[in-house]
C-alpha positions, -999 to +999 in steps of 0.1 A: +417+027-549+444+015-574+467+039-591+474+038-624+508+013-633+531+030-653+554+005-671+593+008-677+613-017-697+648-024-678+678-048-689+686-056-651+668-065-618+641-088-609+611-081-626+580-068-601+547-063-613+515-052-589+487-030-596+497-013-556+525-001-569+533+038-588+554+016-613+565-014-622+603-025-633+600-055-659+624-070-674+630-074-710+622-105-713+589-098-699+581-073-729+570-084-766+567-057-792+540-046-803+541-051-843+537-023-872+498-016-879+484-039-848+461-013-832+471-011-791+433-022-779+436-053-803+472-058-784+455-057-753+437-087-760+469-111-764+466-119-730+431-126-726+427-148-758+459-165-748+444-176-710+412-185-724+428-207-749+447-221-727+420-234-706+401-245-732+435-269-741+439-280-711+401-287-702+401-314-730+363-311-736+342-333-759+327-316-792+294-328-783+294-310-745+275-286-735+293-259-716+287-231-692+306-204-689+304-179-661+314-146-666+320-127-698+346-104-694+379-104-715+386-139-705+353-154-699+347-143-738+378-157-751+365-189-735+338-188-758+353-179-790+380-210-781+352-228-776+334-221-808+370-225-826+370-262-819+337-262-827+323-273-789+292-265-785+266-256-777+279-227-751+261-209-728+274-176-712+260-164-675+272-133-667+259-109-636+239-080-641+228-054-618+199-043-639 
């Protein structure tokens, strides 16, 4: 079972970061405020949306592919929407389901 991380933001030190651990000590230069009026769930998607755009860059895929993607969870879905951005299509998303 993982605990929960709790986060502190520190000038000095090297900056660890593992979901084993009670805490993690990051520093600042690790840390990006958060600005005025950006709700914290829509904050939590900077990563995601950042990785998936990423790949998507780096993938170099033709406008007239067809593409899988497998798995739509935070990244898998900003896949998708990067996708659909530079208007590659069509897209297809497989994701497991138990049902």
């Amino acid at each position: 079972m993982l605990k929960q991380i709790q986060v502190m933001a520190a000038d000095v030190g090297r900056p660890v970061a593992t979901s084993r651990q009670a805490a993690a000590l990051l520093g600042l230069s690790l840390l990006f405020e958060v600005p005025n009026g950006l709700a914290p769930k829509d904050a939590a998607l900077t990563e995601p949306f950042s990785v998936g755009a990423h790949a998507v860059a780096r993938a170099n895929v033709p406008k007239d592919s067809v593409v899988m993607v497998v798995g739509c969870g935070p990244i898998g879905l900003a896949v998708i929407a990067a996708l659909k951005a530079r208007g590659i299509g069509p897209v297809i998303g497989m994701d497991y389901s138990p049902a």
